[in-house]
N, C-alpha and C positions, 0 to 999 in steps of 0.2 A: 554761185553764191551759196554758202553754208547754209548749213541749218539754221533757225537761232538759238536751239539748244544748245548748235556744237560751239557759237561764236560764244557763246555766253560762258561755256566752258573753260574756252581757250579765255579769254578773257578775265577770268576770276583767276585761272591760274598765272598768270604774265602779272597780273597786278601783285597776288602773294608773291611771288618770287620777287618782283623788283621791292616791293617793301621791307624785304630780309634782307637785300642787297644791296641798295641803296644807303649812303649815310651822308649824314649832314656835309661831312668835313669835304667829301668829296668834288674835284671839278666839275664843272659845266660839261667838259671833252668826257671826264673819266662817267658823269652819268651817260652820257650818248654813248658812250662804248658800254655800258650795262644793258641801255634797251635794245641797243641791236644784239648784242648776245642774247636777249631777253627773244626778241622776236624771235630768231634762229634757233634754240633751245626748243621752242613751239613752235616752228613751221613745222608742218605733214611732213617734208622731207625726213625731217630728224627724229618727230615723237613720236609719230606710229610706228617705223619700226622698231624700236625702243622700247614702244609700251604693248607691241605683238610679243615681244621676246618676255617680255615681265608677264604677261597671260596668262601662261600655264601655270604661279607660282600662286594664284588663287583660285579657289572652286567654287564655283555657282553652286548652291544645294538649298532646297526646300524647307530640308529637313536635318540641320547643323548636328554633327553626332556630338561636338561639344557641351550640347547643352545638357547631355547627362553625366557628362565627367570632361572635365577642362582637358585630360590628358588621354581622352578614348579616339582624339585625331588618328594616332600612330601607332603600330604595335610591332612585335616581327617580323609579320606579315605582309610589311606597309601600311600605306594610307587605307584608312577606311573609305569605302565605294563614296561618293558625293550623292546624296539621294536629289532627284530632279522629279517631285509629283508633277506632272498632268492631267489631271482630272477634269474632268467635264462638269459645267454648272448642270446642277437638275432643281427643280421644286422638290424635290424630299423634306425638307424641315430642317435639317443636320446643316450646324456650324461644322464644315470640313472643309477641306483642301480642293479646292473649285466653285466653290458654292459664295468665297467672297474674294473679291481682289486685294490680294496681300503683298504686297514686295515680296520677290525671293531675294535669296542672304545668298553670302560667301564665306568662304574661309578660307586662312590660308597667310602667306607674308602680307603684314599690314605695309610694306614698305608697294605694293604695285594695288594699292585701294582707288586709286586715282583711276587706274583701266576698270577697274568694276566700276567706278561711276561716270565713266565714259563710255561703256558698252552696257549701260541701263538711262541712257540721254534717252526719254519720250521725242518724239520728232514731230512731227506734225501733222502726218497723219495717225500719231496717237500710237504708234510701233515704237518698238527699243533698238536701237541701236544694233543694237547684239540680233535681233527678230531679221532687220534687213540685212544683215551678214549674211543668216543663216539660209536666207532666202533669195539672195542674190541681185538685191535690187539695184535699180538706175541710180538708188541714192548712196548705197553701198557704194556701188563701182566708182562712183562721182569722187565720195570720198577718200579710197584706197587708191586712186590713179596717181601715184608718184614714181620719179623718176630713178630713187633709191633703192627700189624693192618691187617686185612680181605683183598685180593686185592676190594671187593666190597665195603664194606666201605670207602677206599679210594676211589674209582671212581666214588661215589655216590659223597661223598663231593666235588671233583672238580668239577666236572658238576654240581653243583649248582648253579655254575657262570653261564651258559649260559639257567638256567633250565627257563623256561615258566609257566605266567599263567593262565590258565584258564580263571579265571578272568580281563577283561579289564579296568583299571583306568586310569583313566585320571586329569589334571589339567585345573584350570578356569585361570594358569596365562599362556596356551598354545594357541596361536592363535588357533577360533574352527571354521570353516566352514561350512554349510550346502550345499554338492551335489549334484543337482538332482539324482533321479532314480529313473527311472518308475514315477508312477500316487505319489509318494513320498520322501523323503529325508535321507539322508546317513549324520549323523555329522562326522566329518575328523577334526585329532587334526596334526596342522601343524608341522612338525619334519625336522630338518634339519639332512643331511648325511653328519656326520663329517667326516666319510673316504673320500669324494669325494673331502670337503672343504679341506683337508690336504694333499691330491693326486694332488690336483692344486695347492697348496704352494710349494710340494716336485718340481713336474716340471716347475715353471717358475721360482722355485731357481737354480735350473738346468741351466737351459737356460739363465741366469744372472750372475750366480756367479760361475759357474765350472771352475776347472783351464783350461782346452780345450778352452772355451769361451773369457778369460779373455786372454789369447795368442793370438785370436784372435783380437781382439780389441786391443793390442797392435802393431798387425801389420797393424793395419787399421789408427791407431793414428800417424804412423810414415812413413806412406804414401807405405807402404811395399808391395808386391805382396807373398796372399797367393790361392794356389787353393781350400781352402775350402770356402765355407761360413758359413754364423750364422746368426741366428735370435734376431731382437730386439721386445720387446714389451713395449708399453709405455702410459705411464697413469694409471700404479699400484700406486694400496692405500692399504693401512695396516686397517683391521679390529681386535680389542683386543674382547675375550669373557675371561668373568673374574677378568678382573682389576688384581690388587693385587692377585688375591692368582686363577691363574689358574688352581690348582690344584681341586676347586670347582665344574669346569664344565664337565669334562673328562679325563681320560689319555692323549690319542691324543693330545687336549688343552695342558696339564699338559706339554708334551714333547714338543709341539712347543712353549713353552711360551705363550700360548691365543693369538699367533697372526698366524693371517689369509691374505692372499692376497684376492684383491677384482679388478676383470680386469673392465675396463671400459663398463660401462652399459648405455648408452644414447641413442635415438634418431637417427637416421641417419642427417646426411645431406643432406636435397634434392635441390636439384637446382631452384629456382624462377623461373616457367615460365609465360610469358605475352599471350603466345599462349601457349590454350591446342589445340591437333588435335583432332577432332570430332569423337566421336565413334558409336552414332547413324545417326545423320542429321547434316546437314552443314546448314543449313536454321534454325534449333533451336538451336545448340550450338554452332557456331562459330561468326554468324555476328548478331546482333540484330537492332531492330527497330529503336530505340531508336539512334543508329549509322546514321544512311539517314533522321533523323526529318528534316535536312534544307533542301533539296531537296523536302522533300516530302508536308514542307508546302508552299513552293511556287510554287510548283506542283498544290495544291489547290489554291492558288490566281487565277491559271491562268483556270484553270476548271470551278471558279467561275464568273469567267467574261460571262457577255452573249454577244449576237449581237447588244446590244446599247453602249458596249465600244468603248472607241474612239483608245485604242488601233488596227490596224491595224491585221485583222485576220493572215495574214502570219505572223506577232511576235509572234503572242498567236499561233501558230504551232512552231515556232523556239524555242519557250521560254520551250513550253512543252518538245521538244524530248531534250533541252539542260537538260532540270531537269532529265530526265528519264537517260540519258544515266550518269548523274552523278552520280545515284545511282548504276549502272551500275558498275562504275568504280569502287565505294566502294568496289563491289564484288570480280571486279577481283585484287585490293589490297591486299583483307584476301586469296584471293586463293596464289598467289603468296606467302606468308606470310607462308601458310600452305604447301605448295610445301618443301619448306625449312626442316620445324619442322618435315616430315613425315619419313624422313630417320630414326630418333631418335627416333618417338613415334605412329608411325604406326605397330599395330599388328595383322595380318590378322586374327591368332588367336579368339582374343578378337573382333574384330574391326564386327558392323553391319549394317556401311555404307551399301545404296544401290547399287547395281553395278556401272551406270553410274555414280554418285561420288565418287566411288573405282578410276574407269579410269581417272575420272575429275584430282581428287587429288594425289593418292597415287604411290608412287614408284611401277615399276613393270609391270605399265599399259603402258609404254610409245607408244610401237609400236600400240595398239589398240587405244591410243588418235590420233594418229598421222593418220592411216587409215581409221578408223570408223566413221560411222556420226549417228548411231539411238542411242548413249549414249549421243551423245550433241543433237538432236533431245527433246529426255526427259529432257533435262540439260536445253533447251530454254525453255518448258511450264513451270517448275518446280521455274525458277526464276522467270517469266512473274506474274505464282500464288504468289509466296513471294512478289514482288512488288506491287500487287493488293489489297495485306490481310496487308500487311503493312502501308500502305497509309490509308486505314478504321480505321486499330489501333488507327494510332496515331495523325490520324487528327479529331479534334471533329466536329461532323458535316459534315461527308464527302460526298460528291455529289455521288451519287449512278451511277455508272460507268455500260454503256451499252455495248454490244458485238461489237460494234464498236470502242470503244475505249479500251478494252481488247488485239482486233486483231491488235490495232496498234503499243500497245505498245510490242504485243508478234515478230509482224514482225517489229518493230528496235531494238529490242535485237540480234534477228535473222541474222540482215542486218551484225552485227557487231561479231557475233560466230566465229570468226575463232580465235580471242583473247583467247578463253576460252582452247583453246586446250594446 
């Protein structure tokens, strides 16, 4: 007794054939002599060796080289090799070649497509057709036992569809890449995995158009309460390989019409920020120089005045700590600023702030900002030096600043540190 895959086979084809063949006009006698032609045409005797010899004129392949150029089948060369991945499932994460059950494809005369989906019949215990050839089994042999032909003769010609060669060819219309490896290079001819392209058409037609889904959505359209849910996906686009005559480029193609889904591939969306939070220094990537220029050049007016100004020296003191502490205040605007931003984009991880602007700034530190005083200690010299190296920057010709007026400006930062915390 057959499989019922294989009766179910023979079956759909004996019925297409008699419905082409068959016509109204015809006798009772002249139909009986169509099915017995019919049945004989498809007894084992006749169609397997038939459809052994039609084998070799399609190739089993994983990896279709037509799906990069409709005309990279052939070249001077020959046929291009039929790529056949076997790859092992693993937990890695990667959508690849083993990792999900895909159909493999074929190509090659669409006139012997019939033996590819005769030597892809699932059997029963869940093997292909083609798996128990290759393997030799009781169900094989069962089935190749005719009186017409060698069981190996037959089992040589089927597997020639999936047979391998030796030799590797390749095409100049297939994307070709050079790999590193080692001290030299690896060329790699690009192939796409039509099971995988057609295993993602199969499921988000699924997911779109099943009757289940589409009940859904009626109860969602009519304001209904269901307790199930459903998933939408949105922003498919249709890719055709093929044009006209998909039967060109592979079965798979051939059977979905050469059209392919294609989920949306861009770009994320990242959010504009005007504040990045600092991940080395807060003195070179958050505030710059360039920020406190008007402070800092009239900072220098007032440095460059000597004792024959008619300015009153107690101004040219007010005037100075008024400029300094306005630089001051710059600081503690971007702190304030980055206080905010650090919930969101502080990662201790990543993050190589120094301690004391870990506590300065960052979520986390509050109770040691709040107790502590040798973090803002180093937080006072640390601005005192950025205001000092700033000032030299950016003012041309700067008055070369004595440890007198270093220590004055470090103690009215100081005077005013409780802001900082």
């Amino acid at each position: 007794m057959p499989d019922p895959a294989i009766h179910a086979f023979f079956a759909e084809r004996k019925e297409a054939w008699l419905k082409k063949s068959l016509k109204a006009s015809m006798s009772d006698e002249e139909k009986q002599t169509k099915h017995a032609e019919c049945e004989v045409l498809f007894s084992n005797e006749q169609w397997l060796p038939n459809a052994a010899k039609r084998a070799g004129q399609i190739s089993i392949s994983t990896h279709p080289c037509t799906f990069s150029h409709p005309s990279a089948r052939k070249n001077k060369n020959g046929y291009v090799t039929s790529t056949i991945a076997d790859a092992e499932r693993r937990a890695d994460g990667y959508l690849r070649t083993g990792n999900t059950q895909a159909e493999s494809d074929a190509l090659g005369n669409a006139a012997a497509l019939d033996v590819y989906k005769f030597l892809n019949l699932t059997m029963q215990d869940g093997k292909s057709l083609l798996e128990h050839m290759q393997l030799d089994t009781v169900t094989a042999k069962a089935l190749l036992a005719i009186q017409s032909e060698s069981y190996l003769a037959l089992k040589d010609g089927f597997l020639a569809m999936a047979a391998s060669n030796d030799e590797s060819v390749t095409s100049s219309k297939i994307k070709q890449v050079y790999f590193p490896v080692g001290d030299s290079y690896h060329q790699l001819s690009i192939l796409s995995n039509s099971g995988l392209i057609y295993e993602l058409r199969k499921r988000i037609d699924r997911l779109r158009f099943s009757e289940e889904i589409k009940d859904l959505r009626a109860l969602k359209r009519n304001n209904e309460f269901s307790g199930q849910d459903f998933a939408e996906i949105y922003n498919i686009t249709t890719i055709g390989y093929g044009g006209t005559k998909p039967q060109n480029i592979s079965v798979l193609n051939n059977q979905n019409g050469g059209k392919a889904r294609l989920l949306l591939s861009v770009p994320p969306h990242l959010e504009k920020r005007d504040i990045r939070f600092p991940i080395g220094d807060f003195f070179v990537e958050s505030i710059r120089y360039y920020d406190v220029r008007v402070p800092l050049n009239k900072l220098h007016h007032i440095f460059k005045a000597n004792s024959d100004s008619d300015i009153p020296r107690r101004n040219l003191e007010s005037g100075r700590d008024q400029h300094i502490l306005a630089i001051f205040e710059a600081v503690i605007e971007r702190m304030a600023t980055l206080r905010q931003t650090a919930t969101q984009q502080y990662r201790e991880e990543t993050s190589q702030l120094k301690h004391f602007q870990k506590v300065w700034l960052c979520p986390g530190f509050e109770t040691e900002r709040a107790e502590a005083n040798d973090w803002l200690d180093q937080l006072c010299k640390e601005l005192t030096h950025w205001l000092v190296k700033a000032y030299q920057t950016i003012v041309k010709k700067a008055v070369a600043l004595g440890a007198a007026e270093v220590t004055h400006i470090q103690q009215l930062i100081e005077s005013h540190r409780e802001v900082l915390r």
